[in-house]
N, C-alpha and C positions, 0 to 999 in steps of 0.2 A: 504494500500500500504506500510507502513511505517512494520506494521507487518512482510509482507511478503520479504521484505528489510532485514530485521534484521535475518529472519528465513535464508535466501540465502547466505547471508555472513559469520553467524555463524556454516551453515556445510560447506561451501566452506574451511573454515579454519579447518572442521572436530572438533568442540568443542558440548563439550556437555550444557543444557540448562543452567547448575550450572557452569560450569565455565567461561560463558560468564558473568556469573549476580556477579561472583566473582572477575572479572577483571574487571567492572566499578561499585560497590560495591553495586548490586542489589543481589535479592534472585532471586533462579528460579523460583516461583511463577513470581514473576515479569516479567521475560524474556519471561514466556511462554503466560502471560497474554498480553504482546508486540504482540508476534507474533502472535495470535489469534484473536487482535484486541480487545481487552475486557477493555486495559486501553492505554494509551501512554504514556509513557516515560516523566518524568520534564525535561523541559532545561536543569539543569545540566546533568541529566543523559544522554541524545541524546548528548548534547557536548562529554560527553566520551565515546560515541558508535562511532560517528565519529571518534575522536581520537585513538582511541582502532583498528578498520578497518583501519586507513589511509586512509578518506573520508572525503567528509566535508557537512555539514550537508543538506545541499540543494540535495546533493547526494541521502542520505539518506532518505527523504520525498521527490524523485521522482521532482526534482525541477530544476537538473541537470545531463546531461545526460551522462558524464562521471567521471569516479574517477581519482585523482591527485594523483601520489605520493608526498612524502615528500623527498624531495632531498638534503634539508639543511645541511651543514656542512660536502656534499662528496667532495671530491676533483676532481679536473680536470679529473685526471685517471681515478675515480670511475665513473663518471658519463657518461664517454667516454665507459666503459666497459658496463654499463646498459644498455645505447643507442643499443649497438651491441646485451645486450642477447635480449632485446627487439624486435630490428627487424630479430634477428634469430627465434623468435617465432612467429614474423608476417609471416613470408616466409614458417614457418610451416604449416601455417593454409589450 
């Protein structure tokens, strides 16, 4: 699950397998070995897969069933503007 977690997120954001493993400082062996299920991920590493998505780890290993942003340090406006693209994209759906 944790695999198939990691394969969803990193084409959702359209990255390829080496740039995912170069942004939380794995090789793409690794990444590919992730999402194949062949190995899993150290603690450290999965902490910066969550981090790196803006998820939190429970997310990640199916533990939780929604993703949170990270909102810290917008201001009032900002977070007033998100709100709205937010439910302009629920009202999309």
């Amino acid at each position: 699950m944790l695999g198939q977690m990691i394969r969803r997120l990193r084409t959702e954001r359209g990255l390829k397998q080496e740039e995912l493993g170069k942004a939380v400082c794995a090789s793409k062996q690794s990444v590919s070995n992730w999402e194949n299920e062949n190995i899993m991920p150290s603690v450290e590493i999965l902490v910066r897969l969550a981090e790196f998505f803006g998820v939190t780890t429970d997310y990640l290993l199916g533990r939780e069933g929604s993703r949170h942003l990270d909102t810290d340090g917008l201001s009032d406006i900002q977070l007033t503007h998100l709100q709205q693209v937010i439910d302009d994209l629920r009202g999309s759906e």
